[in-house]
C-alpha positions as CSV (number, residue, x, y, z in Angstrom):
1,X,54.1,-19.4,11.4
2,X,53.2,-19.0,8.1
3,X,51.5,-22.1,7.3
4,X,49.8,-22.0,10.5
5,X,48.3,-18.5,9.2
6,X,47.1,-20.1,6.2
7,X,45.8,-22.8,7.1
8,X,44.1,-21.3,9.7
9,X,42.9,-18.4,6.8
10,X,41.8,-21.6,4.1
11,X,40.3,-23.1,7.2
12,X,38.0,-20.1,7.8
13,X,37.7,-19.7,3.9
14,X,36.3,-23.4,3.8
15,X,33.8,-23.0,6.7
16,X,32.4,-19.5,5.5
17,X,31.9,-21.7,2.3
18,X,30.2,-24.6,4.4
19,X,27.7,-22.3,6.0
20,X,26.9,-20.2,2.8
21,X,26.0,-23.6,1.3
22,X,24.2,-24.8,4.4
23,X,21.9,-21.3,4.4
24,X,21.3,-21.3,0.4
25,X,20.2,-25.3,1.3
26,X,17.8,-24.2,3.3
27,X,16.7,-21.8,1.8
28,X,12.8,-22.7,0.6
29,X,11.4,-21.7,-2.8
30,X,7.8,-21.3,-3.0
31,X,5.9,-24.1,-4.2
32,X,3.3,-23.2,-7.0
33,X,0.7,-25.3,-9.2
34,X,2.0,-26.1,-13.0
35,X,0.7,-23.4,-15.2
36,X,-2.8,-24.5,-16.9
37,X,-3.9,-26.2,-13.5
38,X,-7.8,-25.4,-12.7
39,X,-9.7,-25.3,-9.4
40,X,-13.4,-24.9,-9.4
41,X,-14.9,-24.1,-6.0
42,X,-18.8,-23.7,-5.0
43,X,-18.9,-19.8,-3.5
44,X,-21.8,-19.3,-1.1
45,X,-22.0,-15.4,-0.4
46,X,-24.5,-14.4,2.5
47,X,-24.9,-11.1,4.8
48,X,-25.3,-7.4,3.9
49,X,-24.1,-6.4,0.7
50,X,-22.3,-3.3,2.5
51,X,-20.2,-6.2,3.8
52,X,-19.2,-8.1,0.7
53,X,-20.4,-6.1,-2.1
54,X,-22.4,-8.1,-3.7
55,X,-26.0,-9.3,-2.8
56,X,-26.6,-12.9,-0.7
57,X,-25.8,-15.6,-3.5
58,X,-24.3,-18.9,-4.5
59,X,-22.2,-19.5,-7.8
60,X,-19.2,-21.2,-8.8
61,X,-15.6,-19.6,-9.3
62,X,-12.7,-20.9,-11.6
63,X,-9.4,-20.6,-10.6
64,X,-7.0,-21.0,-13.1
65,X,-2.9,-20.4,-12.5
66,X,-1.9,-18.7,-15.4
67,X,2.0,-18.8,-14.2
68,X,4.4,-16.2,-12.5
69,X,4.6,-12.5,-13.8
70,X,6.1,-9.0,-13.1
71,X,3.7,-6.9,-11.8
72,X,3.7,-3.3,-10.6
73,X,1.0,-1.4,-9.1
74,X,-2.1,-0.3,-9.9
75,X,-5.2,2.8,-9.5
76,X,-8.1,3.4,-11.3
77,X,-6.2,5.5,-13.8
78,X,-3.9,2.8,-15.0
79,X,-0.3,1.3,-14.0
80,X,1.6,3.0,-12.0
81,X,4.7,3.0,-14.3
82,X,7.3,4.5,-11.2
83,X,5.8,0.9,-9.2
84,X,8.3,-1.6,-8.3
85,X,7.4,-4.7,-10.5
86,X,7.4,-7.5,-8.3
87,X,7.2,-11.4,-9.3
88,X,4.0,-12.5,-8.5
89,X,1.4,-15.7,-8.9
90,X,-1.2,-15.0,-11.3
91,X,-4.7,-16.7,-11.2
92,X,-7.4,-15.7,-13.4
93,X,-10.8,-16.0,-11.2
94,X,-13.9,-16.6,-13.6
95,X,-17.6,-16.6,-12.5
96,X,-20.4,-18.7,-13.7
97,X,-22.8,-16.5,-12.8
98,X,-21.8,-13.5,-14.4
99,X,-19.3,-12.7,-17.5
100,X,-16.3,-11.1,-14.7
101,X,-13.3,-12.2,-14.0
102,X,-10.6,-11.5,-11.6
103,X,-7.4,-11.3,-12.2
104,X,-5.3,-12.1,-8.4
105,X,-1.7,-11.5,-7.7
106,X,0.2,-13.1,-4.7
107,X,4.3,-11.3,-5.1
108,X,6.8,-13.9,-4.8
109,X,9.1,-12.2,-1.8
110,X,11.9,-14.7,-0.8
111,X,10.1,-18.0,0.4
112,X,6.4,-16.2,0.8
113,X,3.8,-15.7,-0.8
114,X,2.3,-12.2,0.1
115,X,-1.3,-10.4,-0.8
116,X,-0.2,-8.1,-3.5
117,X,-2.8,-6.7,-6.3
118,X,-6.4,-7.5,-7.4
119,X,-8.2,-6.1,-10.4
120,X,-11.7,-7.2,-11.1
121,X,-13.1,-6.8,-15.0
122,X,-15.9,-4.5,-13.1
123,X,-12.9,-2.1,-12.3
124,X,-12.3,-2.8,-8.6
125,X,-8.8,-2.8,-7.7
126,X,-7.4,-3.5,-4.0
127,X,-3.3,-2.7,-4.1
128,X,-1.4,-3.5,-1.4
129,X,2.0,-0.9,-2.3
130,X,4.4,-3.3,0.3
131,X,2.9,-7.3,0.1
132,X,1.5,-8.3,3.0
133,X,2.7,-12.1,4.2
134,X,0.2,-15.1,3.5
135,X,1.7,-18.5,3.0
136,X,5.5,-18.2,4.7
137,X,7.3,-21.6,3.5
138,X,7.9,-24.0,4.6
139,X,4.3,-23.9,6.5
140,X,4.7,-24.6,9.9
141,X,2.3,-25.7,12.7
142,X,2.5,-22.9,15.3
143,X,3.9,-20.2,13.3
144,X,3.2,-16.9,13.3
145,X,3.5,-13.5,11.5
146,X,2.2,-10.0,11.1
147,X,3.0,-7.2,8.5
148,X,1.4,-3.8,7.4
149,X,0.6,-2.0,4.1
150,X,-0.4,1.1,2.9
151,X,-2.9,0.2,0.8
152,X,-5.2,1.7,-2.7
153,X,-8.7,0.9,-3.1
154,X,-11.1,1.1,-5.8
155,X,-14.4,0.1,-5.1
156,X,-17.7,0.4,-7.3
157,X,-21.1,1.3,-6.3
158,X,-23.0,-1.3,-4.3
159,X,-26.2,0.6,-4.4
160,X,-25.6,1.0,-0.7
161,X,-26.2,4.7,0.7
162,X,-23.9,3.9,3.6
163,X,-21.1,2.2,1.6
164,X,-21.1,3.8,-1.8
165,X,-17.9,4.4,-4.8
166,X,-14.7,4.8,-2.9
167,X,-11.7,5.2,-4.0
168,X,-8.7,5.8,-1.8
169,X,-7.2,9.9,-1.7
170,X,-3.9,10.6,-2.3
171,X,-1.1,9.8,-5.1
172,X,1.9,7.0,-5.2
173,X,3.1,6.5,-3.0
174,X,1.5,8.6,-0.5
175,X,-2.1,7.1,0.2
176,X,-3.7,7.3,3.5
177,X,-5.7,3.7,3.9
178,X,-3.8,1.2,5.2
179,X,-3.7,-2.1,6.0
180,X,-2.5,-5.0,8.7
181,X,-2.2,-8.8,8.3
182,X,-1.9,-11.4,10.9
183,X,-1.6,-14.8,10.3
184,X,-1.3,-17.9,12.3
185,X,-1.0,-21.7,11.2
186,X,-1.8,-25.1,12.2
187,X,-2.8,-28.8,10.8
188,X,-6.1,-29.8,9.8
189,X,-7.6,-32.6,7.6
190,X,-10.7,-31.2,6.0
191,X,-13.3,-32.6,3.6
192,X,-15.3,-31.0,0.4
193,X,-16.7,-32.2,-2.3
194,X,-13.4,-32.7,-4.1
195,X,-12.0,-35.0,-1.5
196,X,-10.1,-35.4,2.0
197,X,-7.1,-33.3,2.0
198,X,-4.4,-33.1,4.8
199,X,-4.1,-29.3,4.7
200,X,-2.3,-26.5,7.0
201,X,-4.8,-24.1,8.2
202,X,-3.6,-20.4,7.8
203,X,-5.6,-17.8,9.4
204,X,-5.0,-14.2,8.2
205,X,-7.3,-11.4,10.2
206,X,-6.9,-8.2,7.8
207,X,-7.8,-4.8,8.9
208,X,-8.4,-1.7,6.4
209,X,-9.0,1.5,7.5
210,X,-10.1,3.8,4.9
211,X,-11.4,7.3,4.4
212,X,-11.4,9.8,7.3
213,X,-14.0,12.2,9.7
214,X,-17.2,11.3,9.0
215,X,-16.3,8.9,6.2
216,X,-14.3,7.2,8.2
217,X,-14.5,3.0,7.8
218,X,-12.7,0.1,9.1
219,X,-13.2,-3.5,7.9
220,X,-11.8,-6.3,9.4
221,X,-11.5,-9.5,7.0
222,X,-11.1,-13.0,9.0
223,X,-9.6,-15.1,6.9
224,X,-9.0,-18.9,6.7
225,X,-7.6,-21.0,4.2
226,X,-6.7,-24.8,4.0
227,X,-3.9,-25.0,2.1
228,X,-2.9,-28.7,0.6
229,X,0.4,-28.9,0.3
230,X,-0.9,-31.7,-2.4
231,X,-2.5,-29.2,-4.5
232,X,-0.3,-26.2,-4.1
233,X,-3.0,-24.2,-3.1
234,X,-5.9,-24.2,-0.9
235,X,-9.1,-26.4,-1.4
236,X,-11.1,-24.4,1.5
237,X,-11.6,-20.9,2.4
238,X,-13.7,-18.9,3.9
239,X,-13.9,-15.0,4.9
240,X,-15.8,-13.1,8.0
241,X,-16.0,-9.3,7.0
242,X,-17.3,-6.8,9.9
243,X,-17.4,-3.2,8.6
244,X,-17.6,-0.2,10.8
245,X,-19.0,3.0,8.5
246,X,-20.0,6.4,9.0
247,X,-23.1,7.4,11.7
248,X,-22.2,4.4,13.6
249,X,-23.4,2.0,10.7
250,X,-21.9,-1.9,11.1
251,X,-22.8,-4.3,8.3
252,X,-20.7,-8.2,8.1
253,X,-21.4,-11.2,5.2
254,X,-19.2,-14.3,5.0
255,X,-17.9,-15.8,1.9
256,X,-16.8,-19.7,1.9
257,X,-15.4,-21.5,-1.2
258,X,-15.1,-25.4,-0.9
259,X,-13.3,-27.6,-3.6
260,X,-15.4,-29.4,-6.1
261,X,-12.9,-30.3,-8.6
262,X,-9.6,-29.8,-10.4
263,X,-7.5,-30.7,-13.6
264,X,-4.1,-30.9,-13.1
265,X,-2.3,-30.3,-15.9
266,X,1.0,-32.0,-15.2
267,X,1.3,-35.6,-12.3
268,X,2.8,-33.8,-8.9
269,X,6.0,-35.6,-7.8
């Protein structure tokens, strides 16, 4: 009776072991560029500068992986020192048509990549306090997501009298803007200038609501980029921003980015 007992106990031992293995096996990590790799992109900006914050234009943008960092929040003051500091993908984001940069953060939370923190040299900072979901690996055709944020903004003065400085009320973590994310994905081969890429199409639609009463905004960001598995990053994107503002105002502007070139600093596998 014994023997039976154990065997029965190593038996269960050895399959708890077999399915442990079987979910850390399947477990996906997130697949990132080798630090140094560049991406330049031709940026074509147009609609009301309420929209996108800047007026009509066209430049180019370099986007630069600069390699995976802990990184807790941040507000116009500084770092949020009692933040969680989260792993994230860092790309620097240089302009040629002005001397700014970005610097972009996508946290590393399990096999996602999620919108997390960006800090413009100009002083705009978008935080989101709990990542929002972007790319969800292994990318599937037909899959689909949704999270929520609250969310910190910091935005400098367009010039607009509608849309002017904002900067989101409250302290950490207790700020009243917030945010939602839904994403969808599915297969596409797309063309720009650097090339035919077989790419998944991911389609976030992003809503902020910020201020309140009269001051009250929404903007809702459509998304879409194609991402090349190839490339470890996207090699199209392009943004649809509608915003709803005080005394009834609406103002939208698009924003597309296509591939022109790329240096890769070590031969992908």
């Amino acid at each position: 009776m014994r023997k039976i007992l154990l065997i029965a106990v190593l038996l269960f031992v050895i399959s708890s072991f077999s399915d442990s293995a079987n979910i850390i096996s399947a477990v996906e990590t997130v697949p990132l560029p080798s630090v140094g790799d560049t991406f330049v992109y031709h940026v074509n900006v147009t609609g009301n500068r309420e929209a996108t914050k800047e007026e009509a234009n066209e430049h180019e943008e370099t986007y630069e992986f600069m390699g995976v960092k802990e990184v807790k929040g941040q507000t116009k003051t500084g770092i949020v020192e009692n933040s969680e500091a989260l792993s994230s993908a860092w790309w620097r984001i240089e302009r040629s048509d002005k001397d700014a940069y970005t610097d972009h953060y996508l946290a590393l939370v399990g096999s996602s990549q999620c919108f997390y923190l960006d800090t413009e040299s100009g002083g705009d900072i978008t935080w989101y306090l709990e990542p929002m979901k972007l790319f969800d690996f292994p990318l599937q055709k037909g899959k689909s997501y949704s999270s929520a944020s609250k969310t910190y903004l910091w935005v400098h003065d367009t010039g607009s009298r509608i849309v002017s400085t904002y900067e989101t009320g409250g302290k950490y973590p207790d700020y009243g803007d917030s945010a939602t994310a839904n994403v969808t994905v599915v297969m596409e081969n797309v063309t720009v200038p650097a090339g035919n890429f077989s790419c998944y199409k991911v389609s976030a639609v992003i809503t902020v609501r910020s201020g309140s009463g009269v001051t009250a905004s929404t903007t809702t960001d459509t998304e879409t980029f194609w991402y090349s598995p190839e490339l470890k990053t996207f090699v199209k994107f392009e943004s649809k921003i509608d915003v709803s503002a005080a005394f009834w105002q609406h103002f939208s502007g698009t924003r597309t980015r296509d591939l022109v070139s790329y240096e890769l600093k070590e031969v992908k596998a």
